[in-house]
PyMOL Python script that loads the backbone (N, CA, C, O; Angstrom):
from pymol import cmd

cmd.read_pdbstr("""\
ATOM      1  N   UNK A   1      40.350 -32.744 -29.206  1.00  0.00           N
ATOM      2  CA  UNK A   1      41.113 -33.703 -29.969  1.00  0.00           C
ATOM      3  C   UNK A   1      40.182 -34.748 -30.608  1.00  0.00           C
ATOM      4  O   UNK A   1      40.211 -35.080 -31.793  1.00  0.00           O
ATOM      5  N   UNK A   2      39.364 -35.215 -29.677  1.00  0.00           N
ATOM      6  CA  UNK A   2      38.080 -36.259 -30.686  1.00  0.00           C
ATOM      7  C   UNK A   2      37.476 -35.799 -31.672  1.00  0.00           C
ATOM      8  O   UNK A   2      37.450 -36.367 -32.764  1.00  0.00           O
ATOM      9  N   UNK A   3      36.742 -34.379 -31.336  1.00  0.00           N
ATOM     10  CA  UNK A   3      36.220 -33.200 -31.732  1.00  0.00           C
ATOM     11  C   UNK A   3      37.131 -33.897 -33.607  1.00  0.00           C
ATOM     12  O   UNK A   3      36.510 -34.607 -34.398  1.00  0.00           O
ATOM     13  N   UNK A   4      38.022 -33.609 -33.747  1.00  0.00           N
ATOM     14  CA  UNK A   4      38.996 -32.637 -34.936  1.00  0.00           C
ATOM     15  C   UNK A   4      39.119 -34.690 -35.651  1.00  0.00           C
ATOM     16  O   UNK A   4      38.841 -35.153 -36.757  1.00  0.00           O
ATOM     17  N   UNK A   5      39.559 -35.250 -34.585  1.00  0.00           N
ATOM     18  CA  UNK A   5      39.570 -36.797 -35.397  1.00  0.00           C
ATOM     19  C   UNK A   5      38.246 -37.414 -36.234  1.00  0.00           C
ATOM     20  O   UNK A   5      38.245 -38.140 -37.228  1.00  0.00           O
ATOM     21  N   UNK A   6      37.352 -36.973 -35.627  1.00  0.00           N
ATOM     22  CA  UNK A   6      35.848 -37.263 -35.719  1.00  0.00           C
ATOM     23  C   UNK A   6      35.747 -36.473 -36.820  1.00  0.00           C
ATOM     24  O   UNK A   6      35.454 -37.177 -37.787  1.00  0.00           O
ATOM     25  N   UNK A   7      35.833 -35.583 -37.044  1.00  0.00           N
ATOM     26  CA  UNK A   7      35.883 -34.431 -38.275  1.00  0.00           C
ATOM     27  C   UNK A   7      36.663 -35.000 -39.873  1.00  0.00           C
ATOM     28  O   UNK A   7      36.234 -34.981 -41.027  1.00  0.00           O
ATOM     29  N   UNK A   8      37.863 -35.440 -39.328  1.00  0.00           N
ATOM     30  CA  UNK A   8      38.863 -36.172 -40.300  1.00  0.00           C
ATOM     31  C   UNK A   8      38.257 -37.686 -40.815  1.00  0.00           C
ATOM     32  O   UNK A   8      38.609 -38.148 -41.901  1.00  0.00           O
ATOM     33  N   UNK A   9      37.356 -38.368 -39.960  1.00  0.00           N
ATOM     34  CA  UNK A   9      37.036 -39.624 -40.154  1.00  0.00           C
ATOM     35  C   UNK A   9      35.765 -38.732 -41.067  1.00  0.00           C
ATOM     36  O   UNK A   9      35.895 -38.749 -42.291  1.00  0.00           O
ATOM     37  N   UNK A  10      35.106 -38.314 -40.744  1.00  0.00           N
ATOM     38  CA  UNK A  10      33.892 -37.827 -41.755  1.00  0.00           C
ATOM     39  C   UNK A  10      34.372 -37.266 -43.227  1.00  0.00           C
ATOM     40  O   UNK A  10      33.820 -37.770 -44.205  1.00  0.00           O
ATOM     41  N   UNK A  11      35.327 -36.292 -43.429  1.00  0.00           N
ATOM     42  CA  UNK A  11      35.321 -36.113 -44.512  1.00  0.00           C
ATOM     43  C   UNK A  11      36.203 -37.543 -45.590  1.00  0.00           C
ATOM     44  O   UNK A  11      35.942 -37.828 -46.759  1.00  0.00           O
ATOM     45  N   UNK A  12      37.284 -38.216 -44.644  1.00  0.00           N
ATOM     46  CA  UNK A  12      37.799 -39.323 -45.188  1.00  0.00           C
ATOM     47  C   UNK A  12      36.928 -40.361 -45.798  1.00  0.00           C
ATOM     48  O   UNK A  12      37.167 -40.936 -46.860  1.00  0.00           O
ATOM     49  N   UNK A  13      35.722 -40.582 -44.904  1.00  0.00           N
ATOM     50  CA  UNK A  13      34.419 -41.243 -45.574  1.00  0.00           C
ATOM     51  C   UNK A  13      33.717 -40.940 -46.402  1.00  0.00           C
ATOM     52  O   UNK A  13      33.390 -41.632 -47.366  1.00  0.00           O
ATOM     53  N   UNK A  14      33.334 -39.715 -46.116  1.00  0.00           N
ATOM     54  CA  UNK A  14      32.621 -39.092 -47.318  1.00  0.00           C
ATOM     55  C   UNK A  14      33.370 -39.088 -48.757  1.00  0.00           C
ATOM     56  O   UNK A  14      32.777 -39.366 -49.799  1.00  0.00           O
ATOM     57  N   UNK A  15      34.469 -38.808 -48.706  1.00  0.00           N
ATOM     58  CA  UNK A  15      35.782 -38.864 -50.046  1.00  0.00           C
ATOM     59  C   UNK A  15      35.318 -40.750 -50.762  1.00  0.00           C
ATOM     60  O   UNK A  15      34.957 -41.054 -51.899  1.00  0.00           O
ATOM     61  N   UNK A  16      35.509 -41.525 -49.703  1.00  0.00           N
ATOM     62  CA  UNK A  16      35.299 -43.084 -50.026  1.00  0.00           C
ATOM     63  C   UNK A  16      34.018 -43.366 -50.509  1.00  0.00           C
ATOM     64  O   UNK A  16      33.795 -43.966 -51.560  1.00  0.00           O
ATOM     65  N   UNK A  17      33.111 -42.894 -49.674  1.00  0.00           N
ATOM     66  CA  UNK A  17      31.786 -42.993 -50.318  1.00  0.00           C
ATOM     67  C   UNK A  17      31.585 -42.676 -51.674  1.00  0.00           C
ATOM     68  O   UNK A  17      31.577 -43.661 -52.413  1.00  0.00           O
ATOM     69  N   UNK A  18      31.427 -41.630 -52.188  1.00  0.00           N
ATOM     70  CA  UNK A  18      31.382 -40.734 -52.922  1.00  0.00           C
ATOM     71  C   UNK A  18      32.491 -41.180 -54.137  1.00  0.00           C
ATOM     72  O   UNK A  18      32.200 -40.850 -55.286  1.00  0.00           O
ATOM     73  N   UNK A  19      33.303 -41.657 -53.986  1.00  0.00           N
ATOM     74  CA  UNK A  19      34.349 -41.676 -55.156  1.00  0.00           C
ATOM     75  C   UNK A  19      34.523 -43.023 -55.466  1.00  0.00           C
ATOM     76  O   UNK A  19      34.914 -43.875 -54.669  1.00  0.00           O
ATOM     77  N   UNK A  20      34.146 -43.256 -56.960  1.00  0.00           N
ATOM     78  CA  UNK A  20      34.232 -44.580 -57.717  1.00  0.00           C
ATOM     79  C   UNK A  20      35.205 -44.312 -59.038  1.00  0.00           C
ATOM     80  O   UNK A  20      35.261 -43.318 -59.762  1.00  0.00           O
ATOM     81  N   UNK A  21      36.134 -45.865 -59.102  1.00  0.00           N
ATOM     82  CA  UNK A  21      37.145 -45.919 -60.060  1.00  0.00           C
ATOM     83  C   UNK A  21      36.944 -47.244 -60.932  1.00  0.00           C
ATOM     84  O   UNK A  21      36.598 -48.365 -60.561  1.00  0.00           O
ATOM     85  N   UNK A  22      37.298 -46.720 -62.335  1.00  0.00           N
ATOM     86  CA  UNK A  22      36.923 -47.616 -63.466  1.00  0.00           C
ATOM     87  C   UNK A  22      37.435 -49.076 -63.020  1.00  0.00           C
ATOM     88  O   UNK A  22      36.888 -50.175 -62.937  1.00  0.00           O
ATOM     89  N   UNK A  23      38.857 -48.544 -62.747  1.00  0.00           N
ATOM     90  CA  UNK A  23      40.178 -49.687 -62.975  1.00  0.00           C
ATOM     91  C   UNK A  23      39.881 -50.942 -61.962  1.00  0.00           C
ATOM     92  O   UNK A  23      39.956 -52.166 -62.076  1.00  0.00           O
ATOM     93  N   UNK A  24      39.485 -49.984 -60.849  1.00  0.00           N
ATOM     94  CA  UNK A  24      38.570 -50.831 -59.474  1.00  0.00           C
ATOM     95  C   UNK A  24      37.947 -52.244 -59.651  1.00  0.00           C
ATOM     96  O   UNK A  24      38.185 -53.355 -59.179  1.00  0.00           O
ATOM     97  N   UNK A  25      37.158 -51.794 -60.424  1.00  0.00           N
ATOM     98  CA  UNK A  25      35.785 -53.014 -60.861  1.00  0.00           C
ATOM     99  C   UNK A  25      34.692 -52.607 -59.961  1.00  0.00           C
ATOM    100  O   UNK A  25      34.667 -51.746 -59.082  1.00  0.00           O
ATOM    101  N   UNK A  26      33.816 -53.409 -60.376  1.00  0.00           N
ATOM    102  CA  UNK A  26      32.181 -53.449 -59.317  1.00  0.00           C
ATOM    103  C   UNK A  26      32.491 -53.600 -57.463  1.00  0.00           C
ATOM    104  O   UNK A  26      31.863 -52.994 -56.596  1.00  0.00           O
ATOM    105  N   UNK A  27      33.755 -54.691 -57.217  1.00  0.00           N
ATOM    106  CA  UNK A  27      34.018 -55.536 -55.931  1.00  0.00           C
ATOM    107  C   UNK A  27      34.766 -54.447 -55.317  1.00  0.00           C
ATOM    108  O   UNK A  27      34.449 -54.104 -54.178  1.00  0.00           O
ATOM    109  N   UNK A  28      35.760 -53.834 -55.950  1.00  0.00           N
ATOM    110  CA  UNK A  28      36.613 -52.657 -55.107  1.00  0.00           C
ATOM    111  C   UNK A  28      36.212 -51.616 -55.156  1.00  0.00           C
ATOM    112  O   UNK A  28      36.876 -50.876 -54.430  1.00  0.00           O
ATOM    113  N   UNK A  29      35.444 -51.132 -55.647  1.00  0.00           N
ATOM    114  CA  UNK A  29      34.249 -49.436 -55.400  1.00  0.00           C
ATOM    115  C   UNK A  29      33.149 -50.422 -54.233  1.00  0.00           C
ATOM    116  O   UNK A  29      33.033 -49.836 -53.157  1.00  0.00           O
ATOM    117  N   UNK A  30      32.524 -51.506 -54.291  1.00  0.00           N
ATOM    118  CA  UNK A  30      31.954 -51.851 -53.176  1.00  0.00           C
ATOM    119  C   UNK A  30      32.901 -51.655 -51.609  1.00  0.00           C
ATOM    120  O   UNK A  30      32.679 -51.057 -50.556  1.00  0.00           O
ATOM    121  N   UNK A  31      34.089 -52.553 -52.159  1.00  0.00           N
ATOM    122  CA  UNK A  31      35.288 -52.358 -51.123  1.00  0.00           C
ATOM    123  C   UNK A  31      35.211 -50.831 -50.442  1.00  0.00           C
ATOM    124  O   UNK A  31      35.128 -50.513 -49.256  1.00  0.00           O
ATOM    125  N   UNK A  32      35.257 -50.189 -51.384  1.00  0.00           N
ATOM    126  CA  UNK A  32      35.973 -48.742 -50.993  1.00  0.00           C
ATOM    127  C   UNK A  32      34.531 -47.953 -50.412  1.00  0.00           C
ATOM    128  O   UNK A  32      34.508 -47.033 -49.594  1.00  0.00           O
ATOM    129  N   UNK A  33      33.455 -48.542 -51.026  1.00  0.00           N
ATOM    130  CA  UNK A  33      32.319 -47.964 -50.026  1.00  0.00           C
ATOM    131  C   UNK A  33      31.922 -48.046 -48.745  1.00  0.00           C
ATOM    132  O   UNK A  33      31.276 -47.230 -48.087  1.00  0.00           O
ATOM    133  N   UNK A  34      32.465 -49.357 -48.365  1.00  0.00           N
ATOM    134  CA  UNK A  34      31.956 -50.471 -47.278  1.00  0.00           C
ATOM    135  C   UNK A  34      33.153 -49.852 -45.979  1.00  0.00           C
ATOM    136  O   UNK A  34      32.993 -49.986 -44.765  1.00  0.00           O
ATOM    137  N   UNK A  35      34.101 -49.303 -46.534  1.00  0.00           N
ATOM    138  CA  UNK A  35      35.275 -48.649 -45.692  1.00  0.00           C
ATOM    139  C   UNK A  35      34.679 -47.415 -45.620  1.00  0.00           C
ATOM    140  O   UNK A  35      34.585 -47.043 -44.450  1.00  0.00           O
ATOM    141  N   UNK A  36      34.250 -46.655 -46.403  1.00  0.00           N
ATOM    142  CA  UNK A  36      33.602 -44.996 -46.068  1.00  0.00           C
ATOM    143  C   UNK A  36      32.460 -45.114 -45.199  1.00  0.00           C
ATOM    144  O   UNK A  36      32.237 -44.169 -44.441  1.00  0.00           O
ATOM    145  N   UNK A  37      31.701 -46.114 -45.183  1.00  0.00           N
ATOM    146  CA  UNK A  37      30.720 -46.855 -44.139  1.00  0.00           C
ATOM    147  C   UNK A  37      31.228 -46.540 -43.041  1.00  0.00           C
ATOM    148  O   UNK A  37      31.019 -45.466 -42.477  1.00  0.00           O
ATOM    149  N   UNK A  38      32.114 -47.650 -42.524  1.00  0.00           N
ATOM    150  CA  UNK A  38      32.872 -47.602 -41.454  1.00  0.00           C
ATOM    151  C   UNK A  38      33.513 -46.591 -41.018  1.00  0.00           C
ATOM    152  O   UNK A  38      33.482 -46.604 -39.787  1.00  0.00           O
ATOM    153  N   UNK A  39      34.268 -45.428 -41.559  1.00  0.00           N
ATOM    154  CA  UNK A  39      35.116 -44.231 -41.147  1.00  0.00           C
ATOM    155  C   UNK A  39      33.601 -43.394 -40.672  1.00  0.00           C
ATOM    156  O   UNK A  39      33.515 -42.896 -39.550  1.00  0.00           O
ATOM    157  N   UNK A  40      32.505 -43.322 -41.629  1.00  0.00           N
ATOM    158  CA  UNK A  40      31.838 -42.548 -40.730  1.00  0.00           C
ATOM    159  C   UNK A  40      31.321 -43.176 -39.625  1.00  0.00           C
ATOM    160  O   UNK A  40      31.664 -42.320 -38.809  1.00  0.00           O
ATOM    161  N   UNK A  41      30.576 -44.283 -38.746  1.00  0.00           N
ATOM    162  CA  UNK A  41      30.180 -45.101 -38.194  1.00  0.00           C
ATOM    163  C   UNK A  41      31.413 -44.722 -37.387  1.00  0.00           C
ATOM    164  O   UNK A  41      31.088 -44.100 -36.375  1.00  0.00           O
ATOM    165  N   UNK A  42      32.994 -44.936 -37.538  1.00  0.00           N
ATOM    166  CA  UNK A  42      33.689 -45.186 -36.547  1.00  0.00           C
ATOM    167  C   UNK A  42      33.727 -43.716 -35.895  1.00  0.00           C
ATOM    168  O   UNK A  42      33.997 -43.554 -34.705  1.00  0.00           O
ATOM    169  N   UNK A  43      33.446 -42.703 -36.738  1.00  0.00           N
ATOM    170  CA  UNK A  43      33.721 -40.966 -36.285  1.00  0.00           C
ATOM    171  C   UNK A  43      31.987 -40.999 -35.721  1.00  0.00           C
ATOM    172  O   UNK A  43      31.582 -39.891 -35.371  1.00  0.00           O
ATOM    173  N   UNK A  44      31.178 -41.913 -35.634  1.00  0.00           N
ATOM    174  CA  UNK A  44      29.453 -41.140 -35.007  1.00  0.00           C
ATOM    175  C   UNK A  44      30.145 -41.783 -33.292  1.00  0.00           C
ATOM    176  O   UNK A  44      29.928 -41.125 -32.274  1.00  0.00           O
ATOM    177  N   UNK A  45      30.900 -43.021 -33.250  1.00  0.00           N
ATOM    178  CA  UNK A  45      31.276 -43.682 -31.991  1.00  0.00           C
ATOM    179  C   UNK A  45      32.335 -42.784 -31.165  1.00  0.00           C
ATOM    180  O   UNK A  45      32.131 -42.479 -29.990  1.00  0.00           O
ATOM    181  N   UNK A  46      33.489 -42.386 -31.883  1.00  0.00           N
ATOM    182  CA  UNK A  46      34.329 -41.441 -31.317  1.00  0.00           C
ATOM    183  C   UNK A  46      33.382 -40.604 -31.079  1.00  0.00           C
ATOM    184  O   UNK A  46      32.633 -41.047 -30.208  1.00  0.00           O
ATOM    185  N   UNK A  47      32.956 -39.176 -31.621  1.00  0.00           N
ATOM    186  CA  UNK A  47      32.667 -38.016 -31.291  1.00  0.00           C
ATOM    187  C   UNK A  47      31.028 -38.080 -30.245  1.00  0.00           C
ATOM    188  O   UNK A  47      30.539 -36.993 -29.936  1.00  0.00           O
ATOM    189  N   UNK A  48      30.366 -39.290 -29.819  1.00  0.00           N
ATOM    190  CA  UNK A  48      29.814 -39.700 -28.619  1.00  0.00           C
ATOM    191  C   UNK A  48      30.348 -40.786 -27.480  1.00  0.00           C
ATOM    192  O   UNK A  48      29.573 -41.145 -26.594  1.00  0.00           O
ATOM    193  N   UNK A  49      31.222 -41.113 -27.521  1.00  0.00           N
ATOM    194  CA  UNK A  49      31.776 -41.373 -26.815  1.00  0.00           C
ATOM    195  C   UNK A  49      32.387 -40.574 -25.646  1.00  0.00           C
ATOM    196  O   UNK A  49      33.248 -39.705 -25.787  1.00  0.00           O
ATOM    197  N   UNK A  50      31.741 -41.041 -24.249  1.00  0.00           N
ATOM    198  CA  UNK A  50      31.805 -40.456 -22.987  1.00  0.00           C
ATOM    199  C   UNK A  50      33.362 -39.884 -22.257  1.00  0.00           C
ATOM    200  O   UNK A  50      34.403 -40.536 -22.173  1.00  0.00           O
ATOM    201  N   UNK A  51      33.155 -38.703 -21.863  1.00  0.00           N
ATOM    202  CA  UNK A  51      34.924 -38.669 -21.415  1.00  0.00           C
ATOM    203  C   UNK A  51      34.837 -39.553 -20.012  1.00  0.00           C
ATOM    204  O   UNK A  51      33.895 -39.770 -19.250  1.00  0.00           O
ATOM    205  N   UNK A  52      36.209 -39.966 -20.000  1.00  0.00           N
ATOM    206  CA  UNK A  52      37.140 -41.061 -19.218  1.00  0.00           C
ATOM    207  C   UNK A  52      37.181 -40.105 -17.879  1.00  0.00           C
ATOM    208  O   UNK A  52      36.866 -40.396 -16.725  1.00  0.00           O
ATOM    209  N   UNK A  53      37.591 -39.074 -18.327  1.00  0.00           N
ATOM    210  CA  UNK A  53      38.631 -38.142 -17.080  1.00  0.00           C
ATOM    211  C   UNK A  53      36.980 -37.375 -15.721  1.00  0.00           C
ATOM    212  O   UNK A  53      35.928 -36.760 -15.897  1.00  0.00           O
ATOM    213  N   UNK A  54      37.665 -37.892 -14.639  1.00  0.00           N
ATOM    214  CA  UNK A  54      36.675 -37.529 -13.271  1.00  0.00           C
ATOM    215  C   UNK A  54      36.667 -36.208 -13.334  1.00  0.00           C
ATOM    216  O   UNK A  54      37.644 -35.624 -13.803  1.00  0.00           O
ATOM    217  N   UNK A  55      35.444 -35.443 -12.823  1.00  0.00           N
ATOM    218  CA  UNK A  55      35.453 -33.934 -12.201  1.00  0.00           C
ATOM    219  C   UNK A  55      36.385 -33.802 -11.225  1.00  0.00           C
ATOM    220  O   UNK A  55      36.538 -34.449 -10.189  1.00  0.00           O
ATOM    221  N   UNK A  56      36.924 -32.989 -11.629  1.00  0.00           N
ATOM    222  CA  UNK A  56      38.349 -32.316  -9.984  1.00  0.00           C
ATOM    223  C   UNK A  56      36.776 -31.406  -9.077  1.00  0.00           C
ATOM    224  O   UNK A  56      35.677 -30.894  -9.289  1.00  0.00           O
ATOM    225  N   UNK A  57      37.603 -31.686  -8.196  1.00  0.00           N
ATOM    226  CA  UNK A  57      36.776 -30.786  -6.914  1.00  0.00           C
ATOM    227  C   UNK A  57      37.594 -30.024  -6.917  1.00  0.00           C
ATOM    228  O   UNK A  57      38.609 -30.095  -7.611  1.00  0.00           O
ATOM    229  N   UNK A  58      37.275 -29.013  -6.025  1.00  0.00           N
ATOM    230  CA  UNK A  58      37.681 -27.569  -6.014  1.00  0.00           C
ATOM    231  C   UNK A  58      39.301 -27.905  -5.379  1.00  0.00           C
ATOM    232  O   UNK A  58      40.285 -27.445  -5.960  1.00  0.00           O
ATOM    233  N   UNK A  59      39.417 -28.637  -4.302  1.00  0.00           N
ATOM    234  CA  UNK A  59      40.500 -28.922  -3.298  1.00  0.00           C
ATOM    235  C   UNK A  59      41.166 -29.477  -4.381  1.00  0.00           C
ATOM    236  O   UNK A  59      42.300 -29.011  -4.489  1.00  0.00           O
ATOM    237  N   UNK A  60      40.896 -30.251  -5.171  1.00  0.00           N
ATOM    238  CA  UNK A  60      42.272 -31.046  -6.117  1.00  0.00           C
ATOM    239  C   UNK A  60      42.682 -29.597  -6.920  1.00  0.00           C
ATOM    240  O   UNK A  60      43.824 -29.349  -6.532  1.00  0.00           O
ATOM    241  N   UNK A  61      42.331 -28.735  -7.689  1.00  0.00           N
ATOM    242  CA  UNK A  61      42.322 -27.666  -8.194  1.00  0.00           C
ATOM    243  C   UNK A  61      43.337 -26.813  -7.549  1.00  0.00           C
ATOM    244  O   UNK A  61      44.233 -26.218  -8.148  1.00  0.00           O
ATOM    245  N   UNK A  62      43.123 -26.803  -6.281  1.00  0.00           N
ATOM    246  CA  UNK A  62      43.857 -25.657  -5.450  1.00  0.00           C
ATOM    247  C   UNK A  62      45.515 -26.000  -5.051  1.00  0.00           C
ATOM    248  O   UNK A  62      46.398 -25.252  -4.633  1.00  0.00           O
ATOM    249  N   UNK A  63      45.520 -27.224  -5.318  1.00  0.00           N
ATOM    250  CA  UNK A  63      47.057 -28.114  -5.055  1.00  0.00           C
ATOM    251  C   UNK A  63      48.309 -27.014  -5.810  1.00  0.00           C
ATOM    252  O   UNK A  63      49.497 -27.333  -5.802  1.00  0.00           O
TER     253      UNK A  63
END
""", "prot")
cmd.dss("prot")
cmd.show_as("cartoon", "prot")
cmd.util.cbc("prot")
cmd.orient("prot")
């Protein structure tokens, strides 16, 4: 599930990065870069980010 979000934040950034509009101006293509920044940055934190959930031992397993 991080895996596939992390995936979605990368290409969503890359789309932002990458794509500039006339109507925008200079300040909102900066805007819209400075956010594709962040979606990837926020998908390098998700997709290293440590799992939460403990190893089961064999005995919790067998329940």
């Amino acid at each position: 599930m991080k895996f596939m979000l992390a995936v979605l934040l990368i290409i969503f950034g890359s789309i932002l990065v990458r794509l500039t509009s006339n109507s925008l101006g200079a300040i909102g293509n900066n805007i819209m870069h400075l956010a594709g920044i962040g979606c990837l940055i926020a998908a390098i934190f998700i997709a290293k980010s440590k799992n939460d959930t403990k190893r089961r031992t064999k005995k919790e397993c067998d329940v």
